[in-house]
Structures are given as C-alpha cells and as structure tokens.
N, C-alpha and C positions, 0 to 999 in steps of 0.2 A: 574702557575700564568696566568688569562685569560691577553690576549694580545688585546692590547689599540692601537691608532693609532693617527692622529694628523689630524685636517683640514687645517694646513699650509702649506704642504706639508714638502718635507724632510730637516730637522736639517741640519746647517751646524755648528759643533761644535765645538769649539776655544779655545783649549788647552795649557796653561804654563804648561809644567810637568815638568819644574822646582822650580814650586812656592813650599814654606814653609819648615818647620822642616824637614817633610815626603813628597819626591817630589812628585806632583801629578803623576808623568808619573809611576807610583809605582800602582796607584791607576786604570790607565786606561784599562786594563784587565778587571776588575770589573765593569768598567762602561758601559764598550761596551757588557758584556753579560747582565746587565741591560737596555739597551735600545733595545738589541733585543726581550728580552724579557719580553717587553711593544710594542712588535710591530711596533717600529718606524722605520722608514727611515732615516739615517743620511749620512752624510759624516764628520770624523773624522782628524781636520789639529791641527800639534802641530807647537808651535810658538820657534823662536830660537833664536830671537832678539826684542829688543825695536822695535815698531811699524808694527810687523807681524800681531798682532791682528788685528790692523785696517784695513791691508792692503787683510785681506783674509775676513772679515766683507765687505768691501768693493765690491772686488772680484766677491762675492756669491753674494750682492745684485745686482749688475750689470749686473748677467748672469743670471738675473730672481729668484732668491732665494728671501725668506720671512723671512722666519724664522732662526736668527743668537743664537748660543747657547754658552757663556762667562763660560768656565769650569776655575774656579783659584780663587785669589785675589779680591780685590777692582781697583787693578790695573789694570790688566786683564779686568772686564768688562767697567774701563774707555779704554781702548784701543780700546773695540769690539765699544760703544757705540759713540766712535771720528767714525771711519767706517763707520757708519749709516747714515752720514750728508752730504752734497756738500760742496762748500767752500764759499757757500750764507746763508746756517745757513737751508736748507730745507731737510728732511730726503728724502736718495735715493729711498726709499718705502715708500709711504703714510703710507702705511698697513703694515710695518714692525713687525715682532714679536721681543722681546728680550729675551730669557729664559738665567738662570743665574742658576748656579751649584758650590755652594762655595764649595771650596778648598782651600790649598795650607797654605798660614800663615793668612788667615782670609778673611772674608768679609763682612763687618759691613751693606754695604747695603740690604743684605738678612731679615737682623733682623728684619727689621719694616715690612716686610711681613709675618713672623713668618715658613719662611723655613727651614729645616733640613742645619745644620752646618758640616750633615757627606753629603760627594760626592755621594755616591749607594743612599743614601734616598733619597738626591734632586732632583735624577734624574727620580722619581715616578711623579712628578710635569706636567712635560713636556707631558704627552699625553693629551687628551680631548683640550678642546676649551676655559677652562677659563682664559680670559686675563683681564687685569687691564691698563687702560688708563695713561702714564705713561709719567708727565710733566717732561722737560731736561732744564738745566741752562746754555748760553752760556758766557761764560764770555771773554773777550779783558781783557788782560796784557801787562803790559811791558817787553821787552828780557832784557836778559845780555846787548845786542847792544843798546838799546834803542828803539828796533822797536814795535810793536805793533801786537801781536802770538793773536790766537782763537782756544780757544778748547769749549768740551762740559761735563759735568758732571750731574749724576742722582741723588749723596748720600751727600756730604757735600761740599764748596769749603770756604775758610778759608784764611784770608792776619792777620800776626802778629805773636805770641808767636805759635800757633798752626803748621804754616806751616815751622816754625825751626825747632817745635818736627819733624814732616814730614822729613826733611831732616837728620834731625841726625840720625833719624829712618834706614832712608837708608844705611847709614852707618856702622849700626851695621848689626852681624849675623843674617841670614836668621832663622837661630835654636833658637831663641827667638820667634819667633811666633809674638804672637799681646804685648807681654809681654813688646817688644822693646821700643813701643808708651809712655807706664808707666814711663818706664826707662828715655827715651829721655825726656822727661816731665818735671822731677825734676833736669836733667842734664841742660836744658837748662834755666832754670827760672830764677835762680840766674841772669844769663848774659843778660835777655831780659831784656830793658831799654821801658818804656810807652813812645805811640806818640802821638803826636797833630793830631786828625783825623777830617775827614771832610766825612761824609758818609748821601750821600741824597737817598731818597727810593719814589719814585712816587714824593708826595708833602710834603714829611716830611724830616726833616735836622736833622742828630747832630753831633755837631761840639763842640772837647775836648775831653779830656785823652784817653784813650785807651790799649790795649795789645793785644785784639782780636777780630776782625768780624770774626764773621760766618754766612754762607751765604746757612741756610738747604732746601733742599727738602725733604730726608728722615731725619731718629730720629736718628742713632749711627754713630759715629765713633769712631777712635782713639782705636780701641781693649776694644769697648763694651762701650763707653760713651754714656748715654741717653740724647747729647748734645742739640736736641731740640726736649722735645718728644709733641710739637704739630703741627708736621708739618706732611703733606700728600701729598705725590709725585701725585696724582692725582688734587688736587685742583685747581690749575690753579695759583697759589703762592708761593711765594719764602718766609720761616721766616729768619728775620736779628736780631742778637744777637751780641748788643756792649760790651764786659767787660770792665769797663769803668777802673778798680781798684781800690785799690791798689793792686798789685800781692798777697800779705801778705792773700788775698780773697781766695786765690788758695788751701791755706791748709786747710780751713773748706768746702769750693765747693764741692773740689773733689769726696769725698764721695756719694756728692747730685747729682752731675752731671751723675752718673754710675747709681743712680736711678730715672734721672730724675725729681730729685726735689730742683733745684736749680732756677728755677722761677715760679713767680714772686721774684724778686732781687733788693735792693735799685742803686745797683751798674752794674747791667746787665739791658741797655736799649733795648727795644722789638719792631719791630714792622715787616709790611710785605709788599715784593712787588708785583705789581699784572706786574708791565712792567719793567723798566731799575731802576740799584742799583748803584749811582759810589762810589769808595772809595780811599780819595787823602788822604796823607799822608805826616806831613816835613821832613820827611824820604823814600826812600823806602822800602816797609814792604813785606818781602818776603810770596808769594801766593802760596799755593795749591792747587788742587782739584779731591777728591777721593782720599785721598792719594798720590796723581801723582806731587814732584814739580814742580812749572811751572817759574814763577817769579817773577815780583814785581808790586806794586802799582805804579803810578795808573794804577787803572782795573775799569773793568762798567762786569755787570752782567744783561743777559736780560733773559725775562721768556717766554720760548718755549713751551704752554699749549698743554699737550699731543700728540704731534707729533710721537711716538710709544707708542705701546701696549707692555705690562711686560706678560709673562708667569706666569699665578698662578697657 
C-alpha cells in the first residue's frame, strides 16, 4: 500500500476500547498497523473513564497538537469535541482538525459524511488534507442542582421523549449495539406524557404541545434515524424539529423517520437557527446531546459557525 502522510501533523488518537458488542481495544492491533501504513504520525491514548477523552483532546491541543482523532461511539467523539473548547465557548486551536474513526456500538454522526462504519476502513480517511468546515452547537442546561452546565455537540442534541430513550438506552447492555435506541424507544413511549413547550429560534416562537425538540446539525441518530435529513454541519445553521403530536404519530413516523421521509409533517413544525435556540418547558424535559445525557430544560442552544475543520 503506497504510504500517505498528513499536513496536520501528528494524530493524536482517542481511544474507548471499551465501547460496543466487540470492544474496540479488540480492534486496535488493526488500526495501528493501518495508520502505519498510510504513513501517519500518531500517538495512540486509550480512555478508562468518563471524561478521559476530553481531558487528553485537551492535553494534545495545549502542547501544540492539531489534529485530535475520536476512535469509538458518538460518545466518544462528543467527549474529544467538549476538549476542543475553553470554557468561553472558543476552540483551543483556531485550526483545529477533528478526524472521527467509528467504532464501538455506533456512530450516527459519521453517516451524513458517508464514512465506513468498519474502524480499518475509516482509518483510510485520515491522511491527505481534505477537511470539511465543521459548525458545533453549544447549548446551557439545567443540572440535577439546578445550576446552569455547558457543553458542546456536532451530530444531534434533543430535550423530551428522545433524550429518555437516551437514558434508558444507557441502561441497557452494551451487546445490543445501536438496536438498544429502538428498544428504549417503544419501552419508553407508553410513559412519556406531552408538554406545554415554549421554543423561540432567532425571530420565530412556537408555543404548545410537544414530545420532542430536536436540535440537528447533522441527518442521523438514534441507531440510523434520518431524523433531519436536511441539515448540514457546515452551513452555519442549526434545523429545529417540534413533534408537536399526538405520540399515536410515532407508529407510522417511524418508518419515515429511518428514511428520512417524515417532513414536511402536519404535526412536525420546521424551522432554523442561524444564532440562539431557547427551550422552556412546564416541566422539566430531560436533555441530550450526541447521545451524552445531560439534563433538563430550560437550555438555550447557540450556533458556533465552523470553529473546526472535520477530517474527510
């Protein structure tokens, strides 16, 4: 295989080899003789707890590094891509790279790039120079305490029915894969009760019923839902998707949803934001984002246009 090399200099690559059915750390043998030969430069750290990711993402860009490489989940590369930021919401490297290597039990934000889903193929990606301008969504929640947390997300963030499945998800076996999201899905639906929502998006309001915001930059989640497939992680815009209801909506959706053809909707109101999203709730409605849950409404969502470069 002729050997490739990188203008970012050397990877710093951010490994769960815990994640999925089949751990990754199973897998990393294979990966490290594929990036040597593609000629790359790396350094290779595996993660061992919550918040490793970030903190070696972080690390690397501190000591002059560029280029950070998210080998796992959707978890996984929200963890690298929280690392990337200060705690003013500015990326530690203007010129950051991010390369993303799915593994593990899924990673929905690959899809709308159209990357390989096996780990050895993805990692074909990473040499040459083509990057993709790649806008990030910071959103303010509420804690447990009541205090007011910031994180950052690249692929979906979601307050209502959706970020229950999220957590129930968590709950179940790792050896379910992305199958768990499906499962959690119908497990939880019965029990979600619709809120009185209040969600304003630049100059536009809507206000009434609800079950679920979703708040895309990229098209999939949820173990392959093509939940907004007109959104573009580059465009400098965040798409906002109200399901307004009645849940009873969920058993003919579903279907349309996995191909993306569930809007235009009488019952799913559309719109986009180009700055700040809030969403207040006469409940609190539990929040995720990337998969990651976080916790409850109210949250504001701002749009960070391009602040990293994505590895194509």
């Amino acid at each position: 295989m002729r050997a490739m090399s990188t203008p970012f200099g050397e990877l710093t690559v951010i490994v769960n080899p815990h994640a999925g059915r089949r751990h990754v750390g199973e897998e990393i043998p294979e990966l490290e003789r594929t990036l040597r030969a593609r000629g790359l430069p790396y350094r290779l750290l595996r993660t061992e707890g919550r918040g490793d990711a970030s903190r070696f993402a972080r690390d690397a860009l501190e000591s002059g590094g560029r280029f950070v490489v998210a080998v796992g989940g959707d978890g996984t590369v929200h963890e690298v891509v929280n690392g990337m930021f200060d705690d003013e919401g500015k990326p530690l490297v203007p010129d950051a790279v991010l390369g993303v290597v799915a593994a593990g039990s899924g990673c929905d934000f690959v899809r709308t790039f159209g990357l390989p889903g096996d780990s050895t193929r993805a990692c074909y990606h990473l040499a040459g120079d083509n990057t993709y301008p790649l806008d990030v969504g910071k959103i303010t929640y509420t804690t447990e305490g009541g205090e007011r947390a910031i994180r950052y997300f690249v692929n979906v963030a979601e307050a209502g029915l959706g970020a229950a499945v999220a957590a129930r998800a968590d709950r179940m076996s790792p050896r379910l894969g992305q199958s768990k999201y499906f499962v959690g899905f119908w497990l939880e639906l019965p029990r979600f009760k619709l809120a009185n929502v209040r969600v304003q998006a630049d100059r536009r309001t809507y206000e009434g019923p609800a079950f679920l915001v979703v708040v895309a930059n990229a098209q999939y989640y949820g173990g392959g839902m093509k939940i907004s497939p007109r959104s573009y992680p580059g465009d400098a815009v965040l798409d906002v998707l109200v399901f307004k209801g009645p849940k009873s909506d969920s058993f003919t959706m579903i279907p349309k949803i996995y191909r993306g053809e569930h809007i235009p909707h009488d019952h799913v109101e559309e719109f986009r934001v180009k700055r700040e999203l809030v969403i207040e709730a006469d409940r609190p409605l539990p929040i995720e984002s990337d998969g990651e849950v976080l916790g409850t409404t109210p949250a504001s969502v701002e749009v960070l246009a391009q602040p990293i470069q994505m590895k194509l």
